[in-house]
DSSP file (Angstrom, degrees, kcal/mol; ACC not computed):
  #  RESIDUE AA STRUCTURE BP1 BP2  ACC     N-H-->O    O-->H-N    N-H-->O    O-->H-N    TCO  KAPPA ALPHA  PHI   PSI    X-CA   Y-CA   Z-CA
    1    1 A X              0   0    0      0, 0.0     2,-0.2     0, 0.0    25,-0.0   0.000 360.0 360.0 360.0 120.6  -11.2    5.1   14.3
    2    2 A X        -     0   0    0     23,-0.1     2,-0.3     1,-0.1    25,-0.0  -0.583 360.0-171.7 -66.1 115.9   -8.4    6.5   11.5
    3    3 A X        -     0   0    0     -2,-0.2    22,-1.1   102,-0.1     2,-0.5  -0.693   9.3-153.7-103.9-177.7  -10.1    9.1    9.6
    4    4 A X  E     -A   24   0A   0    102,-0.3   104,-0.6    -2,-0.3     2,-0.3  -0.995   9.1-159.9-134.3 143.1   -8.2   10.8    6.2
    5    5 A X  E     -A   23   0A   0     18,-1.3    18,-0.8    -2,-0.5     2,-0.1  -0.733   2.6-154.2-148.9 103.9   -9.2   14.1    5.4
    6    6 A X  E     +A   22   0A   0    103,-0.4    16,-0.3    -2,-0.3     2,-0.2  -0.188  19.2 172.4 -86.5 134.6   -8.6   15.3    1.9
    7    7 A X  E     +A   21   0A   0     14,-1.4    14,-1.7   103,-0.1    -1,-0.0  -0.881  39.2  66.9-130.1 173.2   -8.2   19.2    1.4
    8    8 A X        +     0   0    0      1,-0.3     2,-0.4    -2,-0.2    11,-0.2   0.540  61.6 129.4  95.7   6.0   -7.1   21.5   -1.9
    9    9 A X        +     0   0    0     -3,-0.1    -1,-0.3     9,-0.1     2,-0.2  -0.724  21.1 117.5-109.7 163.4   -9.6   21.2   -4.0
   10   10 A X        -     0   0    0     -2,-0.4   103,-2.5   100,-0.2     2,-0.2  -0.732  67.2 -43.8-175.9-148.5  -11.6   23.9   -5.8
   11   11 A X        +     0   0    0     -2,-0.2   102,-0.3   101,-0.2    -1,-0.1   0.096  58.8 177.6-111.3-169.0  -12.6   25.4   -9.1
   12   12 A X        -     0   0    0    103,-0.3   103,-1.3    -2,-0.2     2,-0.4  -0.175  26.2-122.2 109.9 123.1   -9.3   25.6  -11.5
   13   13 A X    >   -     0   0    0    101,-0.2     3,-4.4     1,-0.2   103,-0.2  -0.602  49.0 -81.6 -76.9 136.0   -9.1   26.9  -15.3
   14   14 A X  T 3  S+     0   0    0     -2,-0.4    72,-0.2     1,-0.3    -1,-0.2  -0.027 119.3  33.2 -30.1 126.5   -7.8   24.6  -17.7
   15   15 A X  T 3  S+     0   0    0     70,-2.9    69,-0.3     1,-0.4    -1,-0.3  -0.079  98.2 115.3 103.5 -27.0   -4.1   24.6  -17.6
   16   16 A X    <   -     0   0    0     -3,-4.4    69,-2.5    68,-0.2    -1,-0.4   0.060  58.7-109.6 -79.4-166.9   -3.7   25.3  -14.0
   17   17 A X        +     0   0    0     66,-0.2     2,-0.3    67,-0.1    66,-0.2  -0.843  23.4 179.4-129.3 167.7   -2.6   23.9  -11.5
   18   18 A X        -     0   0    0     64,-2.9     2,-0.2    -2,-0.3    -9,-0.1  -0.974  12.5-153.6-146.0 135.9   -3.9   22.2   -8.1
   19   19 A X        -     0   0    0     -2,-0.3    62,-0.2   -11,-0.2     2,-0.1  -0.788  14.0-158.8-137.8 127.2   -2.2   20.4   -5.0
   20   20 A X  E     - B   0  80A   0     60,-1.7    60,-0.7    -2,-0.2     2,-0.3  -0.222   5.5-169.9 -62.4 150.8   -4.1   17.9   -2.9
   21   21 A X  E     +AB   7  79A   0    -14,-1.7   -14,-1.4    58,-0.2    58,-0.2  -0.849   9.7 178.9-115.3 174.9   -3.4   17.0    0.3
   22   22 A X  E     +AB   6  78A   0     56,-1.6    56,-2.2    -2,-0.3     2,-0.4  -0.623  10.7 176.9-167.7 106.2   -4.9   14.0    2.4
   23   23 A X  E     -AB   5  77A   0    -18,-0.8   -18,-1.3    54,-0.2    54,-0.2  -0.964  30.4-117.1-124.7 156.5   -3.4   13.6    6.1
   24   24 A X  E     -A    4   0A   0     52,-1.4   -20,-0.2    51,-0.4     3,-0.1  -0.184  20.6-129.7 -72.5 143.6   -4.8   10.6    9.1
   25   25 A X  S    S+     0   0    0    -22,-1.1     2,-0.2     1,-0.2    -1,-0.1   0.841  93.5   7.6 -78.7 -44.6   -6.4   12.3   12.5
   26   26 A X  S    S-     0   0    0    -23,-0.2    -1,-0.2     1,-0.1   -23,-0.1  -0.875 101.2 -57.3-136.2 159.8   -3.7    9.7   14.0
   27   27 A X        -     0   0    0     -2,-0.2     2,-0.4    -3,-0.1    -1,-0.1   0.122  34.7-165.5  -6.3 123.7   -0.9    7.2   13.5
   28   28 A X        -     0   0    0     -4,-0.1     2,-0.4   -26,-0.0     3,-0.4  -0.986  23.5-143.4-122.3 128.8   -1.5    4.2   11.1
   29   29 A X  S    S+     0   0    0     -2,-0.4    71,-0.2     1,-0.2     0, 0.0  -0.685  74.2  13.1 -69.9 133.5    1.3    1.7   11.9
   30   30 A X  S    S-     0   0    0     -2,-0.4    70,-0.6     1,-0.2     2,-0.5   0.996  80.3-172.5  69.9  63.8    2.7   -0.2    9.5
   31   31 A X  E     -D   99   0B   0     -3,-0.4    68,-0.3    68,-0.2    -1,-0.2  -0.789  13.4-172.1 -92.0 135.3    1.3    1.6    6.0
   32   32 A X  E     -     0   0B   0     66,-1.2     2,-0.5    -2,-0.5    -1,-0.2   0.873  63.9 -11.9 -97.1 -52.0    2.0    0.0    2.8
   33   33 A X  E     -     0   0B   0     66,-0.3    65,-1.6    65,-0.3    -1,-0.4  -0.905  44.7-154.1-141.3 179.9    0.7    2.8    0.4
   34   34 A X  E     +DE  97  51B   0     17,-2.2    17,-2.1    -2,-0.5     2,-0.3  -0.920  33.3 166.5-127.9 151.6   -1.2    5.9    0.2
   35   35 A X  E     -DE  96  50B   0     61,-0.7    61,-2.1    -2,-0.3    15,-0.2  -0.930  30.5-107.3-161.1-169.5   -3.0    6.8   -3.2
   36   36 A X  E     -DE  95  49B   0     13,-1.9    12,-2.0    -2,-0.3    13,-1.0  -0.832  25.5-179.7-124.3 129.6   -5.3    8.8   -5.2
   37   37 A X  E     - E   0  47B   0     57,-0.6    57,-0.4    10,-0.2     2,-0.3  -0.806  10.3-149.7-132.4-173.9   -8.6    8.0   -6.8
   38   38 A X  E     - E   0  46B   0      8,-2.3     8,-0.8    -2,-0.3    55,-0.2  -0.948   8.3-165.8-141.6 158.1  -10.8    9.5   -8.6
   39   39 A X        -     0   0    0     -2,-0.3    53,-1.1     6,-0.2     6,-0.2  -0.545   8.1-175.5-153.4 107.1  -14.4    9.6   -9.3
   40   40 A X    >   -     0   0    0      4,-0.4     3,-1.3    51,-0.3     2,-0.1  -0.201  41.7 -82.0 -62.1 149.6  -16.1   11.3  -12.2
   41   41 A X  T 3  S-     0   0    0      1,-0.2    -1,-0.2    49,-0.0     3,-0.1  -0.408 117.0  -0.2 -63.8 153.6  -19.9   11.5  -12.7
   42   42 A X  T 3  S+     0   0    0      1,-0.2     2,-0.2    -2,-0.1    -1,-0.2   0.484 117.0 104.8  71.0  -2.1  -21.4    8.8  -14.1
   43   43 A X  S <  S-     0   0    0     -3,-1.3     2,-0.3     1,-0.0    -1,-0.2  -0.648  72.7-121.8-112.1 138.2  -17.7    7.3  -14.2
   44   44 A X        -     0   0    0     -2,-0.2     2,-0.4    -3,-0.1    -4,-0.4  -0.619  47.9 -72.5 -81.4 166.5  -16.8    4.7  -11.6
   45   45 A X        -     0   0    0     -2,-0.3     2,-0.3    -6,-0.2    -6,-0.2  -0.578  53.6-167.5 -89.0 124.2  -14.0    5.4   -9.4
   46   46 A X  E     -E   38   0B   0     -8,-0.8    -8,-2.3    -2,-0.4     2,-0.5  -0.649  25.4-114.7 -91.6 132.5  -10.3    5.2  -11.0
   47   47 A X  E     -E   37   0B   0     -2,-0.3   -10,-0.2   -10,-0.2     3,-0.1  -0.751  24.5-174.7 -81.6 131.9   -7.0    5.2   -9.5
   48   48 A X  E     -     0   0B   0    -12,-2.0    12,-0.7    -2,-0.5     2,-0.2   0.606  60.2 -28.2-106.5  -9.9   -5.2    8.2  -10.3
   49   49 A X  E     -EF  36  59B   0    -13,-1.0   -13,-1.9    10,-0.2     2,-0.3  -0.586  53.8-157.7 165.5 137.3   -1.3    7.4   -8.7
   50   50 A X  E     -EF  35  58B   0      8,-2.9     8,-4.1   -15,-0.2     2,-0.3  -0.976   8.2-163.2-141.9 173.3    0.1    5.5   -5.8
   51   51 A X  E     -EF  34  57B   0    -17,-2.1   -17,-2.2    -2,-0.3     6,-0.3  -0.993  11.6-161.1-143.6 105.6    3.0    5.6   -3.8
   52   52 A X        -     0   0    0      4,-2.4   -18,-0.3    -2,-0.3    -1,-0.2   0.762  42.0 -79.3 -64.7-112.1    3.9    2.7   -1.8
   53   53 A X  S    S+     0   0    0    -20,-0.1   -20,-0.1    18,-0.0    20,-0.1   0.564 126.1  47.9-124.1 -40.4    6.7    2.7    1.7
   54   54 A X  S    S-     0   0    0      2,-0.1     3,-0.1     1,-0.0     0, 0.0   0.487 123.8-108.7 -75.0   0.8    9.9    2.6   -0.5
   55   55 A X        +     0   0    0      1,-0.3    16,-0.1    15,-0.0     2,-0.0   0.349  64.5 153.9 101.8 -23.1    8.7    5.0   -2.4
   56   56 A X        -     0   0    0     -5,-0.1    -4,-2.4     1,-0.1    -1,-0.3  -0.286  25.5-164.7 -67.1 139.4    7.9    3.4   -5.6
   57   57 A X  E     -F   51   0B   0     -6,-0.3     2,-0.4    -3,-0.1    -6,-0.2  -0.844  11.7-173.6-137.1 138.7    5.0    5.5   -7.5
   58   58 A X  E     -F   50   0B   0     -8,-4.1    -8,-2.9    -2,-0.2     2,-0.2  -0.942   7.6-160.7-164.7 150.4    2.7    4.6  -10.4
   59   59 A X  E     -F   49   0B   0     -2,-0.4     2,-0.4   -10,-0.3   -10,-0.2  -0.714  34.3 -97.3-132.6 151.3    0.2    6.8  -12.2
   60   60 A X    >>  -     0   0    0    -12,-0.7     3,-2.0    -2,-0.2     4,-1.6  -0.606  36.0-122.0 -89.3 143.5   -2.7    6.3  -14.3
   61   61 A X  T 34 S+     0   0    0     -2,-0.4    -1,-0.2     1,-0.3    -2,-0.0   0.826 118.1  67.3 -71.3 -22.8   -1.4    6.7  -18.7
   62   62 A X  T 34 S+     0   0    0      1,-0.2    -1,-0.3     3,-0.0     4,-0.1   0.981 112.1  21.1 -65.1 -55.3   -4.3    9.5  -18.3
   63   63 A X  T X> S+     0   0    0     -3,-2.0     3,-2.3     2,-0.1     4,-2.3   0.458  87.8 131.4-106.3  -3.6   -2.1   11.9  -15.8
   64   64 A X  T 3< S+     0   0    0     -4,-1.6     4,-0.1     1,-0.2   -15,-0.0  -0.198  80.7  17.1 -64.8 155.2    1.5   10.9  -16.4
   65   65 A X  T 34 S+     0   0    0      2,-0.5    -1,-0.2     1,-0.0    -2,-0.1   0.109 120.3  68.0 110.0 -47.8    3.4   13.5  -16.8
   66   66 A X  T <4 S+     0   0    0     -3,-2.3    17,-0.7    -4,-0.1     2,-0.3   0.801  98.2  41.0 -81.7 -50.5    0.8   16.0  -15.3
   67   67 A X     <  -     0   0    0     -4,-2.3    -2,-0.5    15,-0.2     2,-0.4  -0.625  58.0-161.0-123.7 179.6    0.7   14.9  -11.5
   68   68 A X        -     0   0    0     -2,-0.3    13,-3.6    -4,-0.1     2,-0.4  -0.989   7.6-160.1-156.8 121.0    3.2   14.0   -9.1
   69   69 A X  E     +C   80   0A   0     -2,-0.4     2,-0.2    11,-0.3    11,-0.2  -0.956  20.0 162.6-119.0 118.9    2.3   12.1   -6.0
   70   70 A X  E     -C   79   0A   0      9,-2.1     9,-2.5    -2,-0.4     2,-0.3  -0.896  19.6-139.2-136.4 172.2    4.7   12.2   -3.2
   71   71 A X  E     -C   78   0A   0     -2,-0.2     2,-0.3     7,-0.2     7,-0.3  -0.815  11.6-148.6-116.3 157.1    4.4   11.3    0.9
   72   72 A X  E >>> -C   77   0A   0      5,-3.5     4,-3.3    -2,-0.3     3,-0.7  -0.480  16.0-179.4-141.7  94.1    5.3   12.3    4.3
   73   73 A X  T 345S+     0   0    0     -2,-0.3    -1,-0.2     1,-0.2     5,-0.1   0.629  80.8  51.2 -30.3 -38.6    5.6    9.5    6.3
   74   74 A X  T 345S+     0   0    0      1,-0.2    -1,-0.2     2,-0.1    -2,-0.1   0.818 121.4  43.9 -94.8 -30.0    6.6   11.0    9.8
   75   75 A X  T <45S-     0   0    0     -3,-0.7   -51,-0.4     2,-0.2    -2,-0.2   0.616 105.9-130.5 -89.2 -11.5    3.3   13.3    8.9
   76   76 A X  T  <5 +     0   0    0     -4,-3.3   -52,-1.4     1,-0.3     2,-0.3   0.999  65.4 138.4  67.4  61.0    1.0   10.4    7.6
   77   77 A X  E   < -BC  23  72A   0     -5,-0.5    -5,-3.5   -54,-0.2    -1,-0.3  -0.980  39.7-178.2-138.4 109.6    0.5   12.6    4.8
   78   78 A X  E     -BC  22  71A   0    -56,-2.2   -56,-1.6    -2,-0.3     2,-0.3  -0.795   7.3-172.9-116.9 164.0    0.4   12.1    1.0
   79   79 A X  E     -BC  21  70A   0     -9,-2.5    -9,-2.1    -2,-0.2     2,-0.3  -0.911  11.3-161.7-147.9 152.4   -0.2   15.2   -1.9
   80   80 A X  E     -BC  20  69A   0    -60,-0.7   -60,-1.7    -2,-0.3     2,-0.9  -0.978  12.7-156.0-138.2 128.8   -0.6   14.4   -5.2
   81   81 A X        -     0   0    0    -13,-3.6     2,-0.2    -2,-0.3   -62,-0.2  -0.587  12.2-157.1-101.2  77.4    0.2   17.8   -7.0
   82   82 A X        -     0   0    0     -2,-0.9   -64,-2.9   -15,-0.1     2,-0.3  -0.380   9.1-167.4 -89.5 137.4   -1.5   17.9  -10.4
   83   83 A X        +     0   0    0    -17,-0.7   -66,-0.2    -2,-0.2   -67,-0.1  -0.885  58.0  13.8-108.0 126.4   -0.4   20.1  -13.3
   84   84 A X  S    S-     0   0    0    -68,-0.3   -68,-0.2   -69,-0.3   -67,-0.1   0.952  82.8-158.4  67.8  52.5   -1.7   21.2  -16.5
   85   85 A X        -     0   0    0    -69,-2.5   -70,-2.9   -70,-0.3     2,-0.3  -0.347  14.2-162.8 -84.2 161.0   -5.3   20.1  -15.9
   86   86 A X     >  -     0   0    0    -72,-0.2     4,-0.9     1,-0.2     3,-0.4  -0.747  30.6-107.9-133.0 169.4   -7.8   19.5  -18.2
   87   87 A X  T >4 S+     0   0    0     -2,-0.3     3,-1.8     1,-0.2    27,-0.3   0.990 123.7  61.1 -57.1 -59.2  -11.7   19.2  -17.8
   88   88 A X  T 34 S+     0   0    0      1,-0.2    -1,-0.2    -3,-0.1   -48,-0.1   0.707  85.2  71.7 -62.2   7.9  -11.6   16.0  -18.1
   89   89 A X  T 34 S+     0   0    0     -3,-0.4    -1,-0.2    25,-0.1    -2,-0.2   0.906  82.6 129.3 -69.2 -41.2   -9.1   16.0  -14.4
   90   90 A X    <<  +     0   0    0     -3,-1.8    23,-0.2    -4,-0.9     2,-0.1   0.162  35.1  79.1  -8.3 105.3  -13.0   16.9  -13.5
   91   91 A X  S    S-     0   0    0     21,-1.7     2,-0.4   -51,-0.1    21,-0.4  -0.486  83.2 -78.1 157.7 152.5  -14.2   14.6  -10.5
   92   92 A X        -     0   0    0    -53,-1.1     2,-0.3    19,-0.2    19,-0.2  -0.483  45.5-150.6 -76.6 125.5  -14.0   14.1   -6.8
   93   93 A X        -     0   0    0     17,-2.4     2,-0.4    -2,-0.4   -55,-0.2  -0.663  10.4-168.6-102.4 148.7  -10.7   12.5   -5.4
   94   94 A X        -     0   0    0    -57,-0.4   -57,-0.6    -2,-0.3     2,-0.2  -0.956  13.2-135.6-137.6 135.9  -10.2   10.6   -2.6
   95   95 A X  E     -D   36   0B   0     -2,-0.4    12,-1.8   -59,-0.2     2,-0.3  -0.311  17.6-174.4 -40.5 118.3   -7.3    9.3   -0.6
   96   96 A X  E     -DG  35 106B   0    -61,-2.1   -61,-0.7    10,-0.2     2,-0.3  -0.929   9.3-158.4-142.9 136.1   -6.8    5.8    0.8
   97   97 A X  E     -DG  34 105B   0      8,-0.7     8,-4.1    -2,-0.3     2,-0.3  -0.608  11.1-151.6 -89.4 136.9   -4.2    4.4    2.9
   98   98 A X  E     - G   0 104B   0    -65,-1.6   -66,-1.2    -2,-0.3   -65,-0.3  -0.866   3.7-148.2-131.4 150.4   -3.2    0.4    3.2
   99   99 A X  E     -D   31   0B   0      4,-0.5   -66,-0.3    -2,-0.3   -68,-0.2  -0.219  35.1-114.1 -90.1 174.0   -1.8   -1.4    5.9
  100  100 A X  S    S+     0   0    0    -70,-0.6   -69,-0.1   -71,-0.2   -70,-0.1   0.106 121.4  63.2 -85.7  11.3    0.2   -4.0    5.3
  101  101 A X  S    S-     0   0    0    -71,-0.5     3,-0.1     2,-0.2    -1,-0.1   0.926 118.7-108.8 -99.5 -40.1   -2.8   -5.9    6.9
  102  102 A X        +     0   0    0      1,-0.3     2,-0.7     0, 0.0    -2,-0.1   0.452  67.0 148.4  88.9  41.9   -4.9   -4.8    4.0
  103  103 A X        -     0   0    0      2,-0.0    -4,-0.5     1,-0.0     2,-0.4  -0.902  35.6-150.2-117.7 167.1   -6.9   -2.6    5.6
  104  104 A X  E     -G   98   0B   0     -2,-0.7     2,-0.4    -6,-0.2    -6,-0.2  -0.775   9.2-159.9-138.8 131.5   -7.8   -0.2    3.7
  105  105 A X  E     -G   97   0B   0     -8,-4.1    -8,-0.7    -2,-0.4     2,-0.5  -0.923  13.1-172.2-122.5 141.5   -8.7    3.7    4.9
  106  106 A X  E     -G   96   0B   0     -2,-0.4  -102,-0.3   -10,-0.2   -10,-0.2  -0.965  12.0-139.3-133.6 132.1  -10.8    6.1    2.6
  107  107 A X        -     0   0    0    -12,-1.8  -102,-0.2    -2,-0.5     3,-0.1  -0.459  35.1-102.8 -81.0 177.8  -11.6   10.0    3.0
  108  108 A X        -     0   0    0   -104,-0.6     2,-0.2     1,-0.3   -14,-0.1   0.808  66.7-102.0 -75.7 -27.5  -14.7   11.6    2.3
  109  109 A X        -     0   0    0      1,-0.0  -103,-0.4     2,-0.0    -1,-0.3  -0.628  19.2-130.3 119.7 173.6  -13.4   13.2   -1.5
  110  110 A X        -     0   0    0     -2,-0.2   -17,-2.4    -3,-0.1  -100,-0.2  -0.673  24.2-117.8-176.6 105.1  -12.4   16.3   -2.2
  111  111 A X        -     0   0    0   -102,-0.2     2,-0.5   -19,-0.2   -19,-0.2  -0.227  26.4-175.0 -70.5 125.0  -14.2   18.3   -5.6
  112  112 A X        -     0   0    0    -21,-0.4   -21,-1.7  -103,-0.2     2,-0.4  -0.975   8.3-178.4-110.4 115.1  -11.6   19.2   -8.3
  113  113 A X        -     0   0    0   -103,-2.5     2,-0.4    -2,-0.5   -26,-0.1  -0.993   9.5-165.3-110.6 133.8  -13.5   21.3  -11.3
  114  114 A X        +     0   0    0     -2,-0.4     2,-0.4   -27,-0.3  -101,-0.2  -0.913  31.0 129.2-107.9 100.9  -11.6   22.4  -14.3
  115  115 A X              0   0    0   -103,-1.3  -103,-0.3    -2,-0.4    -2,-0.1  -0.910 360.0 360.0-141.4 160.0  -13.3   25.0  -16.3
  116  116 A X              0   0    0     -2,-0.4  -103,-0.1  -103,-0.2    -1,-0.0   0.454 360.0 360.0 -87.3 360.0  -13.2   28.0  -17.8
């Protein structure tokens, strides 16, 4: 069983900056994208940027600009680096991985707080 296991997240003051990581315990053959979600309280869970296998990337009108989601394929590794955070950045992210089968691989989250 592919787990994902999200690291980098922590306490941050407004304005700073944060970068996640999220890498597979093993190989996933044939991955179509990796992304980022998000999940606020009380908020249902958002997609916050994904990156498919060519490379093409798309980000939610809330964080363009701020974060910058890139991969490393040969490491089965995506980061999403976010910049210029605001409280409202505030929420646990998680990582998921697609096959091109559409199955779909999730990590446990990873707490981002932005306060002062």
């Amino acid at each position: 069983q592919v787990q994902l296991a999200e690291s980098g997240g922590g306490l941050v003051q407004p304005g700073g900056s944060l970068r996640l990581s999220c890498a597979a315990s093993r190989s996933i053959p044939s991955i179509y994208s990796m992304g980022w979600y998000r999940q606020a309280p009380g908020k249902q869970r958002e997609l916050v940027s994904m990156i498919t296998n060519d490379g093409s990337t798309n980000y939610a009108d809330a964080v363009k600009d701020r974060f910058t989601i890139s991969r490393d394929n040969a490491k089965n590794t995506v980061y999403l680096q976010m910049d210029s955070l605001q409280p409202a950045d505030t929420a646990v992210y998680y990582c998921s991985f697609q096959s091109f089968s559409a199955i779909n691989y999730w990590g446990k989250g990873t707490l981002v707080t932005v306060s002062s």
